[in-house]
N, C-alpha and C positions, 0 to 999 in steps of 0.2 A: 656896116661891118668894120671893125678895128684891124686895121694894117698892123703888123709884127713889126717893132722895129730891131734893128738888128742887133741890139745891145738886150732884148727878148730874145732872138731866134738864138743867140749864140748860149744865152743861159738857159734853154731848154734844149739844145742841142742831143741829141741821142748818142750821134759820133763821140762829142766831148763828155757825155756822161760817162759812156763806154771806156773811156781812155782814164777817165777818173777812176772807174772801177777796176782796172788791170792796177792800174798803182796800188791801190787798194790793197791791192790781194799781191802785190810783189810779182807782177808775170812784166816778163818784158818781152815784147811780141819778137826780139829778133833771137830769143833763144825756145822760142816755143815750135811745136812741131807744126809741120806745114799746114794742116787741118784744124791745129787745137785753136787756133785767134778765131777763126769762120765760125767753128761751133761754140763757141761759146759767144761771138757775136750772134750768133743765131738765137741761141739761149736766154741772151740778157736781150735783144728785144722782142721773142715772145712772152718773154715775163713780165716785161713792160706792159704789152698789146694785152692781154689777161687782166692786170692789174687794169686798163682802163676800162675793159670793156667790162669787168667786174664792179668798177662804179657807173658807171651808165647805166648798167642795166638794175644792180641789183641797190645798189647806195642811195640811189632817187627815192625808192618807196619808203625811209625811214626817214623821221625828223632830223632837224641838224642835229641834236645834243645824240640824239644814236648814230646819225652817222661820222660822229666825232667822238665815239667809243668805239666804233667800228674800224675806222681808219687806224685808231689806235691800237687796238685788237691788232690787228695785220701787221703794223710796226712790232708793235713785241714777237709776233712768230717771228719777223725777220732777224731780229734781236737772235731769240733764243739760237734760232738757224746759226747765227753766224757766232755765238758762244760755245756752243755743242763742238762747230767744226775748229774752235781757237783750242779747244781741252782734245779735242781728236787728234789734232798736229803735235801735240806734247808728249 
């Protein structure tokens, strides 16, 4: 088994993802209310845990070339997701 080294573990980091994604999206945890950083921490890694467990289980049983239209498939819902909510804030 392959050890993680830590110039890996820090770019797969979920913490550092998370803080990625708060810039992202303009929230600065020290004007957010007491609850809203926890749940949406909570939120962005079950959507994580979902997203893998949805290729584990389900991405295996097709070839690479579908499951690299598939992957793709899911990037564009994300896509669309996050263009929908860019024209909703306007």
């Amino acid at each position: 088994m392959t050890k993680l080294t830590p110039q890996i573990k820090a770019q797969f980091s979920l913490d550092a993802k998370f803080q990625e994604y708060l810039d992202m999206v303009g929230l600065n945890p020290g004007n957010a209310a007491p609850n809203q950083i926890q749940e949406m921490k909570r939120a962005f890694i079950a959507g994580i845990g979902m997203v893998q467990v949805l290729t584990r289980d389900s991405l295996t049983e097709y070839d690479d070339d579908t499951g690299v239209e598939i992957l793709q498939y899911l990037m564009d819902q994300v896509t669309q997701f996050w263009i929908k909510e860019a024209e909703r804030q306007n």
